[in-house]
C-alpha positions in Angstrom: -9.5 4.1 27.4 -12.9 4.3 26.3 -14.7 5.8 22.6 -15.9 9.9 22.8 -18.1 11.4 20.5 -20.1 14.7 20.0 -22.2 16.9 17.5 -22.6 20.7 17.8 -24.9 23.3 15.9 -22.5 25.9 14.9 -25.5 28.1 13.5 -26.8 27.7 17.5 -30.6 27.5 16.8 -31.2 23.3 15.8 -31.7 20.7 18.1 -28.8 17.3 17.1 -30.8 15.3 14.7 -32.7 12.6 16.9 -31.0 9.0 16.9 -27.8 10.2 15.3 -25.4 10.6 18.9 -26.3 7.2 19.9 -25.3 5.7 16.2 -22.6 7.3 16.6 -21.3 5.9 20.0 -23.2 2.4 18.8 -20.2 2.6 15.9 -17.6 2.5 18.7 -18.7 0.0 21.2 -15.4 -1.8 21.0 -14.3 1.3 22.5 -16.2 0.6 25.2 -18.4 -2.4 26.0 -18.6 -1.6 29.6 -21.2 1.3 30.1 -22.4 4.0 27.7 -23.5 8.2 28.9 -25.2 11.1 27.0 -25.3 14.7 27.4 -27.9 16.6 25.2 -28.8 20.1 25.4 -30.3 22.8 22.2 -27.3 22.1 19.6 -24.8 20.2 21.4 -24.7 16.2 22.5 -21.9 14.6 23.6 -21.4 10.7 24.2 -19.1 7.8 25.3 -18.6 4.7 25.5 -16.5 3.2 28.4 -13.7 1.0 29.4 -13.8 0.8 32.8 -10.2 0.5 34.0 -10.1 3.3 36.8 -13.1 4.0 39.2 -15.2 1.1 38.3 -18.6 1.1 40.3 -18.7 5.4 39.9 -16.9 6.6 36.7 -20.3 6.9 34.3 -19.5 9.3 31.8 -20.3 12.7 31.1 -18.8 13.9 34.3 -19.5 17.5 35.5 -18.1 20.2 38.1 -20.1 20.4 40.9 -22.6 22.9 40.2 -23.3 20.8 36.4 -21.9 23.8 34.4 -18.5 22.0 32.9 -19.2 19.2 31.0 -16.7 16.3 29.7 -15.9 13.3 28.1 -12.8 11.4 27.8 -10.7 9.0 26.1 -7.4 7.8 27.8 -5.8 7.9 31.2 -4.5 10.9 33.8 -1.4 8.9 35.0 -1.0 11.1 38.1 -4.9 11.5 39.2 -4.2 10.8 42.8 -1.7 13.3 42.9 -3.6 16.0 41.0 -7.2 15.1 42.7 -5.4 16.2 46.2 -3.8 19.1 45.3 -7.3 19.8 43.6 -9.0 19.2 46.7 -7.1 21.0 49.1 -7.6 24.1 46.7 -11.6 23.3 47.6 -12.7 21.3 44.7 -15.3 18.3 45.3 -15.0 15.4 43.9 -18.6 13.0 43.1 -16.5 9.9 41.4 -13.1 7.7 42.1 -12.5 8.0 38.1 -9.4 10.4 36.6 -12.6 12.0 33.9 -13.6 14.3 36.7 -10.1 15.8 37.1 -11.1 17.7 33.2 -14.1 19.7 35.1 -12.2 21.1 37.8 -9.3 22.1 36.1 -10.9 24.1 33.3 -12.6 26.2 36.2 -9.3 26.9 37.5 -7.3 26.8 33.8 -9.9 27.1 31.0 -7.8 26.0 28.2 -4.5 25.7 30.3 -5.5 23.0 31.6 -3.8 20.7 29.5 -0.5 22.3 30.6 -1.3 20.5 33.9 -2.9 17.1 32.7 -0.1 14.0 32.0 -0.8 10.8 29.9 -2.4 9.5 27.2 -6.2 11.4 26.5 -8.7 12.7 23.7 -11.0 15.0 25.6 -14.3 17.5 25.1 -14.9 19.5 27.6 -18.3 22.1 27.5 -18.3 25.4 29.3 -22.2 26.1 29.3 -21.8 29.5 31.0 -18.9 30.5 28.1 -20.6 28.4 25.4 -17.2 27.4 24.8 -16.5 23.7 23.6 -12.8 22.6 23.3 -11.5 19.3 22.0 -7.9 18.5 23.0 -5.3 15.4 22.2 -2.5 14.4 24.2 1.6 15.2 23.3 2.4 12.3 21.6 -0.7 11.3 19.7 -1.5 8.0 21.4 -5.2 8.5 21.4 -7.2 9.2 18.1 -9.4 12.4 17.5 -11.7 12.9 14.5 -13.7 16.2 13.7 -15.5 17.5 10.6 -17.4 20.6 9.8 -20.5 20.1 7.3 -22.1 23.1 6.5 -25.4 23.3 3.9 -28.2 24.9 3.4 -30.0 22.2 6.0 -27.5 23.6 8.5 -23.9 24.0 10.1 -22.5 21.3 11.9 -19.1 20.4 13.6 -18.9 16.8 14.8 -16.3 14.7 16.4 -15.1 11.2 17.6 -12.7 8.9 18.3 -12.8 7.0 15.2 -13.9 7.7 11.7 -16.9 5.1 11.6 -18.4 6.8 14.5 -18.6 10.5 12.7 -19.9 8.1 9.1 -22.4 6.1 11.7 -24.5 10.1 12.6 -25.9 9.9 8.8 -24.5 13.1 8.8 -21.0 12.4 6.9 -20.9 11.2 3.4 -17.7 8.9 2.8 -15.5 10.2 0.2 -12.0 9.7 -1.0 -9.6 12.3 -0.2 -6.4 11.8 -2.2 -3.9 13.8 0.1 -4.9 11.1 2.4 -4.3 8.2 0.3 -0.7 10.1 -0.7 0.4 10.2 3.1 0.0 6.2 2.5 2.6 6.3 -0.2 5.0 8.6 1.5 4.9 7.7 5.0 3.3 3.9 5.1 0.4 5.9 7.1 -1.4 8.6 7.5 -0.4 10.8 10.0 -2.5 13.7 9.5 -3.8 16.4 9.6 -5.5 15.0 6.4 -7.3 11.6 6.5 -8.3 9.0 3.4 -11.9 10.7 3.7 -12.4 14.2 2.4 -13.1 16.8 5.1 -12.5 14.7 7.9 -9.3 16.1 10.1 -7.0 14.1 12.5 -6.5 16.9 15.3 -2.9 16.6 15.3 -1.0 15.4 18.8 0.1 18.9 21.1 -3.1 20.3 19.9 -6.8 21.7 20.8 -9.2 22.7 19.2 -11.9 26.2 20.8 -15.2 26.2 19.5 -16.5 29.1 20.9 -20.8 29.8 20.2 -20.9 32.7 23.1 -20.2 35.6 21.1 -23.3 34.4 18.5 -22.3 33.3 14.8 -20.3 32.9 13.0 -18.8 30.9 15.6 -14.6 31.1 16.3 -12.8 28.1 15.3 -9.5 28.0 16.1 -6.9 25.0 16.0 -4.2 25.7 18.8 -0.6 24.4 19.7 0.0 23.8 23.6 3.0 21.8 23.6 5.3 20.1 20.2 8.5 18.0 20.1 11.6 20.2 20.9 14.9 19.4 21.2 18.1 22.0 22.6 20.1 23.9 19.8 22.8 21.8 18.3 26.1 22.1 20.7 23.4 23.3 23.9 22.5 19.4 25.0 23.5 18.5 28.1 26.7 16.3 28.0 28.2 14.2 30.9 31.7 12.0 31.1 30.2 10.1 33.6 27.9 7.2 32.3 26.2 6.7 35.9 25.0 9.8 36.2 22.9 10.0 33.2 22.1 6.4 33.5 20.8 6.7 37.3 18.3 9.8 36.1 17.3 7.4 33.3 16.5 4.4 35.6 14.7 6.5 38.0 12.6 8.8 35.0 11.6 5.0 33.6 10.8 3.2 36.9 8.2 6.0 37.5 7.1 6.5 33.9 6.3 2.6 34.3 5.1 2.2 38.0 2.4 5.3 36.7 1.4 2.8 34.2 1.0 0.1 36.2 -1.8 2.5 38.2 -5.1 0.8 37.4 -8.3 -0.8 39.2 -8.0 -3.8 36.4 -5.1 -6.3 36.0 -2.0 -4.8 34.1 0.1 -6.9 31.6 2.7 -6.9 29.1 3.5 -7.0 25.4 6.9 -8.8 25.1 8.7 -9.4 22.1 12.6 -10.4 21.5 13.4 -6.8 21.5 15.2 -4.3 24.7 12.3 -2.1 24.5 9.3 -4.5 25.6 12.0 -6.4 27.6 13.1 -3.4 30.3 9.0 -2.5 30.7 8.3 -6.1 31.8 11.7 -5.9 33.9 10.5 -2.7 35.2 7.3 -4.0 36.4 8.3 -7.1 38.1 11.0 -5.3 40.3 8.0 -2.7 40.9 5.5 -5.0 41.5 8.1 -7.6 43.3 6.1 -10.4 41.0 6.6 -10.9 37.3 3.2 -9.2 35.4 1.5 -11.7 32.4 3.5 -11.5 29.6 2.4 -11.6 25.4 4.2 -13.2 22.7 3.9 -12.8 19.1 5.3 -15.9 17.2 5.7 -14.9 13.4 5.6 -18.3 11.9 8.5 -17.6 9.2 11.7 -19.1 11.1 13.9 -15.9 10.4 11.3 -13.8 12.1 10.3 -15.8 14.9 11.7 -14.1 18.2 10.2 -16.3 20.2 13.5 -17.6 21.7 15.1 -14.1 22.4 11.7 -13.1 24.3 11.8 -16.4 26.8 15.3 -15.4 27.7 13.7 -12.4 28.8 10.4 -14.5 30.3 12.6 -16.8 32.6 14.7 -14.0 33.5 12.0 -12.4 35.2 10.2 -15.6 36.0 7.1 -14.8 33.6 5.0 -17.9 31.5 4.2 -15.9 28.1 1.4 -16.5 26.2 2.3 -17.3 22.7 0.4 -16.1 19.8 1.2 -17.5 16.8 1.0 -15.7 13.1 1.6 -16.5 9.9 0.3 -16.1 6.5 -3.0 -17.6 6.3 -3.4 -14.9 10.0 -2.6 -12.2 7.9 -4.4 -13.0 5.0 -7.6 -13.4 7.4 -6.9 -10.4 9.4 -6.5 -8.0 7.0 -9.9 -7.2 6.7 -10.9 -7.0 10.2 -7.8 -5.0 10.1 -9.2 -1.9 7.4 -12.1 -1.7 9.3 -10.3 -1.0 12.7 -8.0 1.4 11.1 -9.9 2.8 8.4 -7.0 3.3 6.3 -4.7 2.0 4.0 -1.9 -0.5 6.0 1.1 -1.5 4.6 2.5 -3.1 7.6 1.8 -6.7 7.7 2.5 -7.2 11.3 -0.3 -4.9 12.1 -2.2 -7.8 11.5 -0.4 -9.6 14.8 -0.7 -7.0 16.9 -4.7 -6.9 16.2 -4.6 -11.0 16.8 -1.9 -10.2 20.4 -4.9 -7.8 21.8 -7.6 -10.2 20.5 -6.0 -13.4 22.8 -5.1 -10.2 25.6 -9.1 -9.4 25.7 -9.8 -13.0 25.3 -8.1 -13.9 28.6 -9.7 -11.0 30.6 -7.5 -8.7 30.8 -8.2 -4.8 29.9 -4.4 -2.8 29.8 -1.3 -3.9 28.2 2.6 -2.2 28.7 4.3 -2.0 25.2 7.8 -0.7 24.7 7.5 1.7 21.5 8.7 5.3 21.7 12.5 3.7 22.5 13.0 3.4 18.7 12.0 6.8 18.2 13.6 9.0 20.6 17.2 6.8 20.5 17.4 6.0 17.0 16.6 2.2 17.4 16.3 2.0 13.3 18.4 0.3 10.7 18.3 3.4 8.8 20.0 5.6 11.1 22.8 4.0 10.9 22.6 3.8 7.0 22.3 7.4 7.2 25.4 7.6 8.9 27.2 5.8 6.7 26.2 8.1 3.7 26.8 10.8 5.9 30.9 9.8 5.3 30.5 10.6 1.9 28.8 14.1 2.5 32.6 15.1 3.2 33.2 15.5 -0.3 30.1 18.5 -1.1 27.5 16.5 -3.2 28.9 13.4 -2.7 26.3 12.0 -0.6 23.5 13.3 -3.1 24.9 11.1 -5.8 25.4 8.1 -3.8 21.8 8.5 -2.9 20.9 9.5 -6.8 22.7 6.2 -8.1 20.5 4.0 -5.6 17.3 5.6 -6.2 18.7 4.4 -10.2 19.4 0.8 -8.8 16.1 0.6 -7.7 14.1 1.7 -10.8 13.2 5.1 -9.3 11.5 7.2 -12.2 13.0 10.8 -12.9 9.6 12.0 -11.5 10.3 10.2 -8.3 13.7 11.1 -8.2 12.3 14.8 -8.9 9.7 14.6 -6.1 12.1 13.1 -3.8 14.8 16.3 -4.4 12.0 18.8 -4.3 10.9 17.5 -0.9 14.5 17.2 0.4 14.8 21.4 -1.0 11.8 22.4 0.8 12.9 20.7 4.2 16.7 22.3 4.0 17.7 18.8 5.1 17.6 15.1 4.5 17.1 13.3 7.7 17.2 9.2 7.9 13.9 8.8 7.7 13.4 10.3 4.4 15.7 7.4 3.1 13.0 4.8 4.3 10.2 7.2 3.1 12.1 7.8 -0.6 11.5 4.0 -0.8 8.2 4.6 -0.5 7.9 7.3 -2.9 9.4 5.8 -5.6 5.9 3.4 -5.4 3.7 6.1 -5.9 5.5 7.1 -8.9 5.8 3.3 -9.6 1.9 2.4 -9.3 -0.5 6.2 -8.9 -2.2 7.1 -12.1 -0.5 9.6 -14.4 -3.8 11.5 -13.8 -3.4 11.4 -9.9 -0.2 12.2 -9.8 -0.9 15.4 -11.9 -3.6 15.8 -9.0 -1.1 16.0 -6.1 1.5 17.5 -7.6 1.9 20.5 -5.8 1.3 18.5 -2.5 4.1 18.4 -0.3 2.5 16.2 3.1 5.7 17.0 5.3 4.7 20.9 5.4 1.3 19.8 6.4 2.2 18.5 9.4 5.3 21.2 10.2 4.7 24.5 8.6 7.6 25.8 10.7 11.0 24.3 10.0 13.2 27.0 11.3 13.2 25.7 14.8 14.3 22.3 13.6 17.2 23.8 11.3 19.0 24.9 15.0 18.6 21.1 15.9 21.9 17.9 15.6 21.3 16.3 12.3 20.6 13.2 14.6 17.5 15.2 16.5 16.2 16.5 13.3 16.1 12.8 12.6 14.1 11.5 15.5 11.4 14.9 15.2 10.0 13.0 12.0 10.2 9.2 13.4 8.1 10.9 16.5 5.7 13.2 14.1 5.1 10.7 11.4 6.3 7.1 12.0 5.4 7.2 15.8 2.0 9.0 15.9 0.5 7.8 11.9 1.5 4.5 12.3 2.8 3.0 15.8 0.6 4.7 17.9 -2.6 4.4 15.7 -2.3 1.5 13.2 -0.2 -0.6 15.3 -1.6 0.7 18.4 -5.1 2.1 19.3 -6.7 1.2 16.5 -6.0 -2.9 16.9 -5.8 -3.0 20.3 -9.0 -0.9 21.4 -10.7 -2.9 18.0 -10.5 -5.5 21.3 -11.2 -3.3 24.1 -7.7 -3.4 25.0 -5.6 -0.2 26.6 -2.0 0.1 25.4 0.2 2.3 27.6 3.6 3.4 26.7 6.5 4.2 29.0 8.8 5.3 26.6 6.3 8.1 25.8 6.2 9.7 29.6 6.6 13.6 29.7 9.7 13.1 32.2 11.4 10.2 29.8 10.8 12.2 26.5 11.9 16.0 28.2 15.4 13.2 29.5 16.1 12.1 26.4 15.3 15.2 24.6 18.3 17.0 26.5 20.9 14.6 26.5 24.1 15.0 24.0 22.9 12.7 20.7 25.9 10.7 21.9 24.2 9.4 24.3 21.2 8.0 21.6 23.6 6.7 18.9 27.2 6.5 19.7 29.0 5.1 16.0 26.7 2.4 14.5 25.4 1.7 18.3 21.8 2.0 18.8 19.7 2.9 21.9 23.3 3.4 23.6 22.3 4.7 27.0 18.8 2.4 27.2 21.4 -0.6 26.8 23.6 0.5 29.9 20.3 0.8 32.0 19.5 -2.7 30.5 22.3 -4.0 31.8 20.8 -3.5 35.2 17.8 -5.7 34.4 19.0 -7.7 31.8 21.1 -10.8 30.8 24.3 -8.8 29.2 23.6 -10.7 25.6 19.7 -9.4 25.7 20.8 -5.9 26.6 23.4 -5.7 23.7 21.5 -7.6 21.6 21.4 -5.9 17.6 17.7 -4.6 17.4 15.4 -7.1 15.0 12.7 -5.2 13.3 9.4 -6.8 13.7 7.2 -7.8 11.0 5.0 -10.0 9.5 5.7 -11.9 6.1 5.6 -9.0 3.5 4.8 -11.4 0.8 1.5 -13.0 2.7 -0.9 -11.6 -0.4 1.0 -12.8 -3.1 3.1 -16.2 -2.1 1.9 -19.9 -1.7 -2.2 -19.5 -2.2 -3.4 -16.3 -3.1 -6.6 -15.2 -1.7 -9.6 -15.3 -4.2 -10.3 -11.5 -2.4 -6.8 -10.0 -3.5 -7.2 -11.5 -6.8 -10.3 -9.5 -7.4 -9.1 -6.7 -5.8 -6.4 -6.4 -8.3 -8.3 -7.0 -11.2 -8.5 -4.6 -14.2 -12.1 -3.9 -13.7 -11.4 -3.2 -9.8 -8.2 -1.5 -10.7 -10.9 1.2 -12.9 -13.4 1.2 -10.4 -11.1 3.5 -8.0 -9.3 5.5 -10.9 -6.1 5.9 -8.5 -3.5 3.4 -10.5 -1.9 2.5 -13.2 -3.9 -0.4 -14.4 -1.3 -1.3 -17.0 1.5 -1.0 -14.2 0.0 -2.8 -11.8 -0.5 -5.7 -13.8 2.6 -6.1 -15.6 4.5 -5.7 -12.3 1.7 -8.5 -10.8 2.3 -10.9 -13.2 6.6 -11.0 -12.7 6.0 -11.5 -8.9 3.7 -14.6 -10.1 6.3 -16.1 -12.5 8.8 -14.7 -9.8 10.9 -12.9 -12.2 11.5 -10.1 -9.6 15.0 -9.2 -9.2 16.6 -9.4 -5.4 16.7 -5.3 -5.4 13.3 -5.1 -6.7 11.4 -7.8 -4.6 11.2 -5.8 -1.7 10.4 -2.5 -3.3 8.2 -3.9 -5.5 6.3 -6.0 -2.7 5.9 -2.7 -0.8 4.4 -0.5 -3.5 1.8 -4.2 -4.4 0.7 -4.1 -0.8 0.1 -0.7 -1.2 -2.1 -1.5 -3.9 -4.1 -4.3 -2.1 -4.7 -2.2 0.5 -5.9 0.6 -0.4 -8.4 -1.3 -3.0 -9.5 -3.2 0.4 -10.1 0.1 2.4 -11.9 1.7 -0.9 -14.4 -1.8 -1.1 -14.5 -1.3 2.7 -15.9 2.3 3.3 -16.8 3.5 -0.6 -17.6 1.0 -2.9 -18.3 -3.3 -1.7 -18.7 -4.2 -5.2 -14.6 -4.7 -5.6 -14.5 -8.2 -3.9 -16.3 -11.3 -2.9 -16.0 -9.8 0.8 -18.7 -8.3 3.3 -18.9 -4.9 2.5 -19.5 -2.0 4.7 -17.6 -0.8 7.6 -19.4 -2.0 10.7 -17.4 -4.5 12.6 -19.1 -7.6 12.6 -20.7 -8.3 15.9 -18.9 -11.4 17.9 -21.2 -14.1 19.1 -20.9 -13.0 22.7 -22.1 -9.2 21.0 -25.0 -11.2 19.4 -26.1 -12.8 22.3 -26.1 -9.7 24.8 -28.3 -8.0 21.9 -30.8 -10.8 22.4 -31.1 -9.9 26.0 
């Protein structure tokens, strides 16, 4: 993985300001610590920052075609480059480097912007036609590598820029930071912010599937056009592919997943492995010893509260495979301490407290020299590995009666203290998607917060926004789809790209120069499990069904049918035991004014029952939710608008580690 980063003159007649491409890849050196390249011509400059993990001693970047006229830059990993590289050769293509970068040159000579019909893995790409004047920025399926653009147009000029984080497009001195609420309302739908919308007005997350074409050649204005090469499908309900013979399907699993993981294990760097009590981490790691005929280094997280401590279901798993795991342990005073480091990294609101762990696992992964990490999410995802599905399921009994299951849900949503604006919002939403899939249970939880804690005045703001048309405009393809599939579109499109993949994922692991690859998320596993009867996914209340019959294969029987634990951190961290001087302040009336976005009188009231603990067992974990809500999103405002809301450094520059500081002095 390494950190891209570009600026183009969209009125094609100014050079890019002097300084401002190399502030720009400065604000992502954790990106990339290893080696840094630049590409300036009149109006366009495009950088990067590397992490050398394939083609060490000759992958600089930008890398060109051979004559110099296609230029890119790249973030992630081609998974089959030696494959691609030969059939790219034997078609005449030369090749200067031993790096997967230079397979993006030769296949837009060949493709232009088909090529990403041919490229598998995890990437953020630019890629410069000089002869076209064409410039096209592209993301991989899933979403697992970030991609940032902006257009600011004044009267001083017209200018698109992009990179791989949000600090790097601030860094140019060319983007003001400002507060963009449909941003900050994706945090109180969806616990993230999946896009296309960020926290910071007129900044855009290029969505996963998509590219974007610049094209200058045809003189201004110049063509912008956002494009769709490839989304999540799934077959028509009653069209997926059934089988009465589990072995079958289970065989074509084991061999899709045994070559989705021996890709990953491709690299010019040590490879190890995230392992937690869970099946998911646990078959990677199995997978990769019985490739590699040696157990890989395994990672622990040890959450320090004894009910979420997994560390004894993940060293079944460890001496099963004959793997030592290194422990890292986390518990409140961790996550207090983290969570700024933690803004900064994402640049967004988190709600998730265990993001804080995994930003501390790739901190002691980096520490110990190692560069790429296996991790088991996407399993979840496409086989319904959530609690909630099978809630779902169980309301689903009482949709036999028509509108039964409406007023179940209705009496809940009363249960919980759910306003009749939230309970409004939450049937308006429900109207406009022609269906409510389990994830919008876990989401409604969420929604009832922002009713809960926004600002009569912000609500009024956003009330015509609806963030799940925003990121599909198009719902009749997913009306043909099993209730189950409709289900596991959203957990890929919103919980899987806005908050596994980027706040639990890139953001904290590359915040330590670490690459996290994904199995589960391999073109051949996802187009496997997309086709396969939902039977197959959740058969009654049993998740993950077919994933536990191939973990049966690698697997003690009692790990492979072992009930899923959700992991997470300590949700109460901010406000049990010794409250942080920083969330105090950050909760205060005169911080609570300083943003304008809650409801000061709300906030306080509801602050002061958790303090005399006069929270109801329904309400705690509600309530906790919507408060870290709060915290957070006061912590990313002091961190990128306004330092004046806490004692806390302000600013978002990472601070520089002590090995940093010293290289500096150099």
């Amino acid at each position: 993985m390494c950190g891209i980063a570009g600026i183009v003159d969209l009125s094609g007649h100014q050079m890019v300001p002097p300084g401002a491409l190399r502030r720009m890849a400065d604000a992502i050196v954790h990106r990339g610590p290893d080696d840094d390249g630049y590409f300036e011509e009149s109006g366009m400059g495009l950088a990067n920052r590397r992490l050398s993990i394939i083609g060490l001693d000759d992958g600089k970047q930008p890398i060109t075609n051979e004559d110099g006229s296609v230029v890119a830059v790249f973030n992630g990993e081609f998974f089959d480059y030696p494959e691609v590289k030969a059939a790219l050769q034997a078609k005449g293509h030369r090749f200067a480097t031993h790096c997967d970068t230079e397979l993006i040159p030769h296949l837009w000579e060949d493709h232009q912007e088909n090529l990403f019909t041919h490229l598998r893995g995890q990437f953020a790409l630019a890629v410069w036609d000089q002869n076209r004047r064409r410039l096209v920025l592209g993301r991989d399926r899933f979403g697992i590598c970030p991609l940032y653009w902006t257009r600011q147009s004044s009267a001083e000029g017209d200018w698109l820029l992009f990179a791989s984080e949000i600090k790097a497009l601030l860094a140019s001195g060319m983007v003001a930071a400002v507060p963009d609420l449909k941003g900050i309302d994706q945090v109180f739908h969806f616990f993230a912010v999946p896009g296309p919308s960020t926290c910071f007005a007129g900044i855009q997350l290029l969505q996963p599937g998509h590219y974007l074409s610049i094209d200058l050649g045809e003189g201004p204005p110049p063509r912008l056009q956002p494009r769709v090469y490839w989304a999540i499908d799934f077959p028509d309900q009653g069209q997926e592919e059934r089988s009465s013979d589990p072995q079958r399907f289970v065989d074509e699993f084991e061999r899709v997943m045994l070559a989705a993981v021996e890709r990953r294990l491709r690299a010019d760097v040590p490879v190890v492995s995230y392992l937690s009590g869970g099946i998911d981490s646990s078959i990677v790691a199995a997978m990769a010893a019985k490739i590699r005929g040696e157990p890989i280094p395994t990672f622990t997280i040890q959450i320090k509260t004894p009910h979420l401590d997994e560390t004894s279901q993940a060293a079944v798993v460890s001496r099963h495979i004959g793997s030592a795991p290194v422990v890292v342990p986390v518990g409140d005073e961790e996550v207090l301490n983290t969570y700024p480091e933690l803004i900064r990294a994402t640049e967004a609101p988190v709600i998730d407290t265990s993001c804080t762990a995994m930003l501390r696992l790739a901190r002691e992964v980096h520490r110990r020299g190692y560069k790429v990490a296996l991790t088991g999410e996407g399993s979840d995802e496409w086989l319904a590995g959530y609690a909630w599905y099978k809630f779902h399921r169980l309301f689903g009994f009482f949709d036999i009666i028509p509108g039964m299951g409406h007023a179940v849900r209705r009496m809940l949503y009363r249960l919980v203290g759910a306003s009749p604006d939230a309970k409004r919002h939450i049937r308006d939403i429900r109207l406009s998607l022609g269906d409510h899939s389990a994830f919008h249970d876990i989401y409604s939880v969420m929604t009832i917060s922002r009713f809960r804690f926004l600002s009569p005045g912000v609500q009024e703001a956003l009330a015509d926004h609806n963030p799940y048309l925003a990121l599909e405009p198009n719902l009749e393809r997913l009306n043909r789809w099993s209730p189950l599939n409709r289900g596991l579109y959203w957990a890929g499109r919103i919980h899987l790209a806005g908050h596994l993949l980027s706040l639990k994922g890139d953001r904290v692991a590359m915040n330590s120069s670490v690459e996290t690859r994904y199995p589960f998320l391999d073109e051949d596993v996802f187009a496997f499990l997309a086709r396969i009867d939902p039977r197959w996914k959740m058969r009654g209340f049993q998740d993950k069904y077919i994933l536990r019959l191939l973990c049966e294969r690698y697997l003690p029987k009692e790990v492979a049918w072992r009930p899923k634990g959700m992991f997470r951190a300590p949700l109460d961290s901010f406000f049990a035991h010794q409250v942080p001087p920083f969330v105090n302040q950050l909760l205060s009336e005169e911080s609570l004014r300083k943003t304008g976005w809650f409801n000061v009188d709300e906030v306080l009231r509801w602050r002061q029952r958790m303090l005399e603990g006069k929270l109801s067992i329904r309400q705690r974990s509600m309530v906790e939710l919507g408060m870290v809500g709060v915290v957070t999103t006061q912590l990313w405002y002091h961190t990128f608008i306004d330092s004046s809301l806490a004692d806390l450094p302000g600013g978002w520059q990472r601070p520089r580690r002590a090995a940093e500081r010293q290289l500096a002095l150099v």
